[in-house]
N, C-alpha and C positions, 0 to 999 in steps of 0.2 A: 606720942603714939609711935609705938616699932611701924617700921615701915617694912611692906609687903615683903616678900622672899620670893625672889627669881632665880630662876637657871642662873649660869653665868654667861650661858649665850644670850638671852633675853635680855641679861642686863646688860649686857653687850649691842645689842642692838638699840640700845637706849642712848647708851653714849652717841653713836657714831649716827643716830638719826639727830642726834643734836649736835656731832661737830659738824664747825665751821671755820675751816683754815685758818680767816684770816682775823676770825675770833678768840678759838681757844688753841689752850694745851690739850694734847691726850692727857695728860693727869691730872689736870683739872677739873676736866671730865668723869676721869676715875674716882677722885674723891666725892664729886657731885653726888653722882651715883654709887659707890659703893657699896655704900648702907643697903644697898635690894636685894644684896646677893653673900650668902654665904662662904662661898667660895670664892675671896678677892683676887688670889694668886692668877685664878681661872680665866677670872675679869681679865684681868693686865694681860695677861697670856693673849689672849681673843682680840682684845681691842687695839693694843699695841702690833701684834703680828697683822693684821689686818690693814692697819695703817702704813710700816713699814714696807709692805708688801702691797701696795694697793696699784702701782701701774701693772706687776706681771697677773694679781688675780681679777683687773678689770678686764685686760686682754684674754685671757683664758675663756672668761664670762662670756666676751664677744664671740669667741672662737665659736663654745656653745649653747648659743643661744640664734634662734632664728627669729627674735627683736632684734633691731639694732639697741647698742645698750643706753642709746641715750633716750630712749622709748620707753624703758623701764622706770616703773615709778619707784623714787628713792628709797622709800619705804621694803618695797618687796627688792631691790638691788643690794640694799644691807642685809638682806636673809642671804642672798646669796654668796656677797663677799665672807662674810663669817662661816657660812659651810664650807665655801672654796678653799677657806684659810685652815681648816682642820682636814678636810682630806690630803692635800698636799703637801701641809705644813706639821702637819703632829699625827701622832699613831691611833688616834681615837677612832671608834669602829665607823665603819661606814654609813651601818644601817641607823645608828643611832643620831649619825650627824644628819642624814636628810627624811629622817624622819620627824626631828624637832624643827627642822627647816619648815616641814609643809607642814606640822601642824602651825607652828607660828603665823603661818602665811592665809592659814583658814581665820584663824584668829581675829588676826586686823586687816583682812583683804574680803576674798572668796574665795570660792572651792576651784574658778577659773586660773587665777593665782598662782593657789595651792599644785595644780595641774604644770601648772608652768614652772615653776620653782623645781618639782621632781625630775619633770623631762628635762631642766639644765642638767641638775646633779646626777642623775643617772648616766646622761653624755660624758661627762666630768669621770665620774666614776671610772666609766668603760674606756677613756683615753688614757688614764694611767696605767702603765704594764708591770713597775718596779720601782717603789719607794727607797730600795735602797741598792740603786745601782753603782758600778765601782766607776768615777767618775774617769777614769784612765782606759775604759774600755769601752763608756757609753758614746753614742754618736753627740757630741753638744747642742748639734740644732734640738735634736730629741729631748733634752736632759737639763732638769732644773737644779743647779748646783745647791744641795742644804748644808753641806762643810765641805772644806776641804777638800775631803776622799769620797763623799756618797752623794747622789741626786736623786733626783725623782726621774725616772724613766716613762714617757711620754710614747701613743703611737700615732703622733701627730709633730707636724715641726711649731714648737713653741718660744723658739730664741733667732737670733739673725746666725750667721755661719760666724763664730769665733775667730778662724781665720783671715776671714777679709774685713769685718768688721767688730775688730775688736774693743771701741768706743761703746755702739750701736748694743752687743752683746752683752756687755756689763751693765750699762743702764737699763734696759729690760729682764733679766734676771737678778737685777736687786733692786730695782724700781728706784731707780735715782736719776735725777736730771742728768740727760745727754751732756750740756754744755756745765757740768760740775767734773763728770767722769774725765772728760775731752782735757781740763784744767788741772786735772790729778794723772792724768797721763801724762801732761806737758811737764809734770815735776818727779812724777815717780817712773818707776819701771812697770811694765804691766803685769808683773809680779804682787810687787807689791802694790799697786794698785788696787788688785783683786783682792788681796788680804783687808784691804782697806773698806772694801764692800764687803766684805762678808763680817768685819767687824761691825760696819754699821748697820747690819740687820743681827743683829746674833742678841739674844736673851740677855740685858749684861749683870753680871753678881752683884751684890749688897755688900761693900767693905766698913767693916766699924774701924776709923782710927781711934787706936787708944789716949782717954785724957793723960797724957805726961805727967801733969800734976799730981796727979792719982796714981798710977799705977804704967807697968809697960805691956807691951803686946802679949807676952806669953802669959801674963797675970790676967790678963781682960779675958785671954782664950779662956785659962781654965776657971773663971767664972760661970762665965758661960755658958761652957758646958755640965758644969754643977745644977746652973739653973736651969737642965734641960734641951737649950737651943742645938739647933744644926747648925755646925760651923766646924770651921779647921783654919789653923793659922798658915799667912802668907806671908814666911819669914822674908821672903826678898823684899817685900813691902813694909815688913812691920809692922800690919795690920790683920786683923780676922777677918775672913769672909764667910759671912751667915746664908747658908746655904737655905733653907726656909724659913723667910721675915716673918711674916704674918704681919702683925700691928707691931712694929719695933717700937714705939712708942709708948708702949705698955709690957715693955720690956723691964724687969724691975734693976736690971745693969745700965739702961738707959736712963729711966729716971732719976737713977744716983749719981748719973752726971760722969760716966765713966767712960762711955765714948761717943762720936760723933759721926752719923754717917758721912761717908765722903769717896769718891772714886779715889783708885788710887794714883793715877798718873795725875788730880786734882794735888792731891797731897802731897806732889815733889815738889810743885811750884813755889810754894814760900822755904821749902829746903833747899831750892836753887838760891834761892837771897840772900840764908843762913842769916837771919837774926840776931843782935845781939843781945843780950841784959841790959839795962841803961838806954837802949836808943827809942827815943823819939819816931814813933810809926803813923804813918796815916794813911789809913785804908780810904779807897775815895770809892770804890761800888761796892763798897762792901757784903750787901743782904744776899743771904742770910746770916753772915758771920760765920761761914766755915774757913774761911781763911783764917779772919779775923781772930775767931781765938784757937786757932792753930799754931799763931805769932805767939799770940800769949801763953802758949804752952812750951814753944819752943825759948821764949825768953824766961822760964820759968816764972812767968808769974812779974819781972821785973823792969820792965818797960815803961812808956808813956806811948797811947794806943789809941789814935781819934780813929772812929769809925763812921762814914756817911756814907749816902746813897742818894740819888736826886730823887727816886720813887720814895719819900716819907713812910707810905704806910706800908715800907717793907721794915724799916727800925724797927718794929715791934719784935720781930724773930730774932734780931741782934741780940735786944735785948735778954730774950728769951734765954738762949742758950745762955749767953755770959751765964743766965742765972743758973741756968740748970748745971754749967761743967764748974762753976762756984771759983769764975775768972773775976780779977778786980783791977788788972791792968788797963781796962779800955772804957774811954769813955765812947757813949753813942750820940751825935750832933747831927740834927737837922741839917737838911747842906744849906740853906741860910746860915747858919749859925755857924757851921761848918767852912762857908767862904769867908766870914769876920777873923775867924782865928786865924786861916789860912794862910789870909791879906798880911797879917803882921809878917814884919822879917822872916825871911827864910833860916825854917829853924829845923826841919827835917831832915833826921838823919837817914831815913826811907819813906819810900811811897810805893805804895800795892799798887799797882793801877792794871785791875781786873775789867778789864775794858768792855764793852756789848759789842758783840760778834755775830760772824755769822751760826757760829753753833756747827761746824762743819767736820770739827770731833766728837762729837757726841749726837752724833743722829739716831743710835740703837736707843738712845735716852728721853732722845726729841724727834720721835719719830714723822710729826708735822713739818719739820723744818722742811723735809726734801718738797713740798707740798706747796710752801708759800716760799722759797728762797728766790731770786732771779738775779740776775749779774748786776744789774743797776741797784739790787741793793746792797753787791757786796763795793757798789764804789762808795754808796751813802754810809755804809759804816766805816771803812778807811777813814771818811772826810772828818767821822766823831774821833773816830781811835788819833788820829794828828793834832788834830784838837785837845782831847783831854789829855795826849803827851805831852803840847805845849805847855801847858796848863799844869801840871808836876812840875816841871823842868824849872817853874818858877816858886814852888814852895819847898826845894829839897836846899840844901844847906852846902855848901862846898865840899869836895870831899862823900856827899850823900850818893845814895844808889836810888834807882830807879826800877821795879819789878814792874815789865808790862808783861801782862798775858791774857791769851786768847784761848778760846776753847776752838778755833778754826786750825784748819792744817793747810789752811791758802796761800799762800805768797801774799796775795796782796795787803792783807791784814796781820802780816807777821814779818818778814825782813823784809819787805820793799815800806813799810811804815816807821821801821825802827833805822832804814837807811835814810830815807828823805830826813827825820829827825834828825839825825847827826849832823846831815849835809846842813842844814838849817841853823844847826845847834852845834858849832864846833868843840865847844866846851864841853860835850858830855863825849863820853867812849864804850866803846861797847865792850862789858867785861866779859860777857861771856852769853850764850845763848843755847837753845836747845830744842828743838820740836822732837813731839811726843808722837809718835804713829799707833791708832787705834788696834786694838789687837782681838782676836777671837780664841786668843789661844787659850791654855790649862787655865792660867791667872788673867782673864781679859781684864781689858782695859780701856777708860776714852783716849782719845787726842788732844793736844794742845800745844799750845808752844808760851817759852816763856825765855824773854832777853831781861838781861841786867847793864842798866846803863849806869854810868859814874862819871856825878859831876867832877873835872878836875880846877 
């Protein structure tokens, strides 16, 4: 039975009255839901920007609102964060956004509600002055940075003073924890720092890397565009970025197994390892297998390729792909099965070791992370990432390399792990290493950092 068709604010509102931080993913939730709404792109747009953005439009909320907002029942405060997120966040007309606000709220509330919901949005309304001010001339306490060069102009003060507080200022204009900002200040410039926020709220693109086996980048491009899609190639990457997805999965270039989505700062990291034909691989987090047969494409096809993952009922998607990009290099092991082989002599001439992180590159992607992260947990995953180093450093082979990486841009989870390692482990050396700074730019991109270690 087709299931109902909603707005994609409504089915926006479905999602986000069912997240729960420290339950789901947003796209978990998107797929959940998807099916209600005709317009998916719209979905993601709404529910993602929503979440991303959820400390400065709660604060806004407060601003105005004469409940306090923790008075407001969750229900009618998700009407609100979804209007708040298209007036100040995207060009959609006004009248239209809080108009479907207060019918929704007649809907599943009352006309009481309904009352209340108009009188926020109307305040809301009437406090922004200029969507696209030149952020070089606007006052900042006034002014919601949306790129770069343009804000949202405010006649109300809605940020801390940038120059005295400039921690305090970045975490409430890009709704990221204080004490994450404070720890990317302690490593970057406030330069780049900022660039770093605005990366992790920014829209990010869909890159297809092309299957190698098959074909190369400019071949996949003009596929591609044969068969209709929006797209244009990212020579410095070597990949396409499909400007409008839709269900890439019924894509008929996807289903022939021709590329693979994958970001593309994802896709340098086993090109930092460089691969060879003949060697002995063993992916140990493998799922879903975009690394995995990313190796195999990189070794054309000529490898020996164990792939695990301690989560079991992610193997399925391993599987999947190998089948679909029609790779025959890799086998897939349970990690029981997976630690029997392991056990035997050290016989690897590499080890993936795609570690669980804090996800601190890729926040535009994981927009829940900033939501459920806290410093006590980036010590609890250090203590796994030292662990599962230890743990390679005994199945690679003399002479063997070691890829650790992380999708975080923290120190703590990236050379202060890869140095205690060494100190521990004199026998291994650091060949080389590289963190990835998330980007908003023409070709964005996530964060990550990836060290190559080498047993001697």
């Amino acid at each position: 039975m087709k299931a109902p068709q909603f707005s994609p604010r409504r089915t926006a509102w479905e999602v986000l009255n069912n997240f729960k931080v420290s339950e789901y993913n947003c796209a978990e939730l998107v797929e959940k839901f998807g099916d209600k709404t005709q317009n998916r792109a719209a979905l993601v747009d709404i529910t993602f920007g929503v979440i991303r953005n959820y400390g400065f439009i709660n604060n806004l909320i407060a601003q105005s609102s004469v409940q306090p907002i923790k008075n407001i029942p969750t229900k009618i405060l998700n009407c609100l964060r979804i209007a708040v997120y298209e007036l100040v966040f995207t060009s959609q007309a006004d009248y239209a956004i809080v108009n479907e606000a207060v019918d929704l709220a007649k809907k599943i509330s009352s006309k009481k509600a309904a009352g209340f919901i108009n009188a926020v949005l109307r305040k809301v309304c009437a406090s922004i002055k200029n969507k696209s001010a030149d952020l070089g001339k606007a006052d900042s306490r006034k002014t919601l940075p949306l790129s770069p060069t343009i804000g949202c102009e405010f006649n109300i003060d809605i940020l801390p003073d940038v120059n005295k507080k400039k921690a305090e200022y970045l975490s409430s204009a890009f709704s990221l924890p204080l004490w994450l900002v404070e720890q990317w200040l302690g490593q970057f410039d406030f330069e780049q720092t900022k660039n770093i926020c605005f990366a992790s709220n920014r829209r990010p693109s869909v890159y297809a890397r092309p299957n190698r086996l098959k074909l190369t980048a400019i071949e996949l491009f003009e596929i591609l565009i044969s068969q209709g899609v929006d797209c244009d190639f990212a020579e410095q990457y070597k990949m396409v970025r499909i400007n409008k997805s839709g269900n890439i999965a019924e894509l008929k270039a996807f289903k022939e197994g021709l590329f693979t989505i994958q970001d593309a700062t994802s896709s340098s990291i086993v090109t930092l390892l460089n691969p060879q034909s003949g060697w002995k691989i063993l992916d140990i987090c493998a799922a879903p297998g975009t690394k995995t047969t990313q190796i195999a494409e990189l070794t054309c096809d000529k490898g020996v390729i164990v792939a695990t993952d301690k989560d079991n009922s992610r193997l399925t998607r391993i599987g999947e792909n190998i089948q679909r990009l029609g790779v025959t290099s890799v086998k897939v092991l349970g990690y029981d099965d997976f630690l029997k082989e392991a056990c035997q002599p050290a016989s690897a001439d590499a080890v993936l070791l795609d570690v669980p992180c804090s996800n601190t590159g890729v926040l535009a992607k994981r927009p829940e992370v900033r939501l459920r992260l806290n410093e006590k947990r980036i010590e609890e995953l250090a203590k796994t990432q030292v662990e599962l180093l230890e743990f390679a450093s005994s199945i690679v082979t003399e002479g063997g390399k070691i890829c650790y990486s992380t999708c975080s841009i923290l120190n703590q989870e990236n050379i202060d792990v890869v140095n205690n390692f060494i100190r521990q482990k004199p026998e291994f050396s650091l060949e080389k290493e590289k963190i990835f700074l998330p980007s908003a730019g023409t070709y964005d991109c996530d964060g990550a950092y990836a060290a190559i270690l080498q047993k001697n």
